[in-house]
VMD Tcl script that draws the C-alpha trace (Angstrom):
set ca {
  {-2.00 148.55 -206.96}
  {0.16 150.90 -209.03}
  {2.19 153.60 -206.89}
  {0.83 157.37 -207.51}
  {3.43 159.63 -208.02}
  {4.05 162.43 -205.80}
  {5.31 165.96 -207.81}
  {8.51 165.09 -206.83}
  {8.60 161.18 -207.96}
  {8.25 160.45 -211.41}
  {5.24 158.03 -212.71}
  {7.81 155.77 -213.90}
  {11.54 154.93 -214.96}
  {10.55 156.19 -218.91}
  {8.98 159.32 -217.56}
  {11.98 159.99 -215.14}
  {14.34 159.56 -218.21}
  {12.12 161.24 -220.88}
  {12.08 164.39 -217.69}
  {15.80 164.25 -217.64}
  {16.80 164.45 -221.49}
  {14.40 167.65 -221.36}
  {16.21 169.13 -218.77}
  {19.54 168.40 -220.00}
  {18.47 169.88 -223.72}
  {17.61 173.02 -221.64}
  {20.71 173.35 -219.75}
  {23.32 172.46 -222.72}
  {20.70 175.15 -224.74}
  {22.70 177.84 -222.35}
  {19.66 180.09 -222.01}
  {18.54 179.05 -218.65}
  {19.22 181.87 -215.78}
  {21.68 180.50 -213.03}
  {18.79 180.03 -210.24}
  {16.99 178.01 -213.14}
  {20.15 176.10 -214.21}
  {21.18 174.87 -210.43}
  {17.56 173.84 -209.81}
  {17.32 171.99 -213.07}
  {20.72 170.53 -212.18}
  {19.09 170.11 -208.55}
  {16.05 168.06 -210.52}
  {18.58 165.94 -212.49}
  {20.26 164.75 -209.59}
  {16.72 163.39 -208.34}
  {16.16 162.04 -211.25}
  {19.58 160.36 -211.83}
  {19.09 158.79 -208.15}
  {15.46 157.88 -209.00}
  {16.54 155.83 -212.06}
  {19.33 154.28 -210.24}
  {17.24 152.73 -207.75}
  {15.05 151.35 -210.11}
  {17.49 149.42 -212.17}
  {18.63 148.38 -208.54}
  {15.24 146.63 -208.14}
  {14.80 145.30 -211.47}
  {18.37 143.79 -211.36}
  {17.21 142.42 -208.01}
  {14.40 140.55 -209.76}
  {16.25 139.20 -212.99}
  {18.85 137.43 -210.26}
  {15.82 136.04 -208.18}
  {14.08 134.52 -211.80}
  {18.00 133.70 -212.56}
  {18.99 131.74 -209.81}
  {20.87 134.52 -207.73}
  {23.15 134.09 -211.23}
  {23.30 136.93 -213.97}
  {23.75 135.48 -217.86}
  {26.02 137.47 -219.60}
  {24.51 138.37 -223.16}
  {25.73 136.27 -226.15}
  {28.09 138.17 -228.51}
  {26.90 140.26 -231.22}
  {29.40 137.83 -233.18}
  {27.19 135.13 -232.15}
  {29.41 133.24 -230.03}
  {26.90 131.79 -227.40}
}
mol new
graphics top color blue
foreach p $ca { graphics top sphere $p radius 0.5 }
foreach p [lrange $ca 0 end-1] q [lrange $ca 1 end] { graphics top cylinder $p $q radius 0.2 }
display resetview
C-alpha cells in the first residue's frame, strides 16, 4: 500500500526534487520578500533532508540485491 503524503511530505523523491528546483528558481529570481525567502529556504531544507533519506533507503536496497557489495560503474571509456 503506497504511503499518502502529508502537506508537509512530498508524494515522492521526483515531486520533492521537481518542489525544490521551483523554489530555488524563486529565490535566485530575488523577488521573494524576506519572510517568503527564509520560509522557502525553511521548505528547501525539508526537502533536501527528505531526498537524502530516500537515496539512504534505496542505497540500502541496491547493497541487499548486491551482496552487502556496491559495483562501481564501468568507465565511460569502456574499461569494465
Amino acid at each position: 500500500m503506497p504511503k499518502t503524503a502529508t502537506p508537509d511530505t512530498p508524494a515522492s523523491f521526483e515531486a520533492a526534487m521537481a518542489e525544490l528546483a521551483q523554489l530555488v528558481a524563486q529565490m535566485e529570481g530575488g523577488q521573494l520578500p524576506l519572510e517568503a525567502s527564509v520560509a522557502a529556504y525553511a521548505r528547501g531544507s525539508a526537502l533536501v533532508k527528505y531526498c537524502a533519506a530516500q537515496l539512504e533507503k534505496v542505497e540500502s536496497q541496491v547493497k541487499v540485491l548486491e551482496g552487502e557489495m556496491l559495483k562501481p560503474f564501468a568507465d565511460e571509456e569502456g574499461d569494465a
